[in-house]
C-alpha distance (Angstrom), angle and dihedral (degrees) to the residues before:
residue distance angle dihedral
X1 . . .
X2 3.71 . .
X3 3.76 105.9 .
X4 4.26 132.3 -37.5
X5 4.00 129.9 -172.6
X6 3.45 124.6 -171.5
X7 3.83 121.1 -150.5
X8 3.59 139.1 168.7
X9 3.68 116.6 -74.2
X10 4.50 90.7 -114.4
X11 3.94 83.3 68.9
X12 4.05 112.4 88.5
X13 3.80 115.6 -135.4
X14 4.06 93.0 -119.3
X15 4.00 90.7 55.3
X16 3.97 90.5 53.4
X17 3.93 92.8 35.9
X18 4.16 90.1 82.7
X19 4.05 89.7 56.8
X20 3.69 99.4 41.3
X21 3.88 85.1 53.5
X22 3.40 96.2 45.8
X23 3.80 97.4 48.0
X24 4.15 85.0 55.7
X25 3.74 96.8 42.7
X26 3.64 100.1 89.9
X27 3.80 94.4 44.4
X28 3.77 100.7 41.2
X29 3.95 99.7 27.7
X30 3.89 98.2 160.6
X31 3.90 96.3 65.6
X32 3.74 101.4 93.4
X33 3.92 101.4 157.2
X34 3.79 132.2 72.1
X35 3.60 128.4 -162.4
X36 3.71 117.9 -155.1
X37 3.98 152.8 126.2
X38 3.88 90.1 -107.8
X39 4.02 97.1 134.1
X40 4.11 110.0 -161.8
X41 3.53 144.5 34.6
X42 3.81 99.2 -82.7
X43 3.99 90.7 88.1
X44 3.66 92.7 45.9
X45 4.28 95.9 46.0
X46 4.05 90.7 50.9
X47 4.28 88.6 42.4
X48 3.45 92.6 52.5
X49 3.87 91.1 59.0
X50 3.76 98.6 49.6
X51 4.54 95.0 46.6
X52 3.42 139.9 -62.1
X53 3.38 114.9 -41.3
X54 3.55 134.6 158.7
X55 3.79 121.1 -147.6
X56 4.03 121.4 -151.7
X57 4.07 112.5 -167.7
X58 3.84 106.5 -151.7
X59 3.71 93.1 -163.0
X60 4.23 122.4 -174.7
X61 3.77 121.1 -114.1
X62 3.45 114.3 -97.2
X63 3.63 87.2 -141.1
X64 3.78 90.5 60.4
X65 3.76 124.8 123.2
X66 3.94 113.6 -143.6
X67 3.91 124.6 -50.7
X68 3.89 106.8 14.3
X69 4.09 119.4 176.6
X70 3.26 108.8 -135.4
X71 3.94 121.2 -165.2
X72 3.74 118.2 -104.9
X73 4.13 97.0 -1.6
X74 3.86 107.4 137.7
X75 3.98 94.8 -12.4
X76 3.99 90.8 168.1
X77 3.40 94.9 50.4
X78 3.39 89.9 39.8
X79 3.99 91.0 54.0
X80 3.71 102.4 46.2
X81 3.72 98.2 38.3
């Protein structure tokens, strides 16, 4: 496992993202790219204090119809569900 935090349910994954990462970043300091469904610039202004970290936005298509996998969106929670 490299790192979890659990929070209550109000709190939006991309807020929490910047502490989870920078509780891990000492111990795991060669992971410098995150995958998620975090849509904006918030994520990327608060990662950007805390190291260098890259941020890739797996967004759905907007042509999609109902439940779509979509590669490398939420692969921890995916993998310890």
């Amino acid at each position: 496992m490299v790192g979890f935090m659990v929070h209550s349910a109000d709190i939006q994954d991309r807020d929490d993202a910047p502490d989870l990462l920078k509780s891990i970043r000492h111990r795991w300091p060669w992971l410098l790219h995150v995958f998620g469904g975090y849509a904006g610039g918030k994520l990327k202004r608060r990662l950007k204090k805390i190291g260098r970290w890259t941020v890739e936005i797996i967004k759905r298509s907007d042509k999609a119809k109902g439940f779509e996998v979509l590669p490398r969106r939420w692969v921890v929670e995916r993998t310890f569900a």
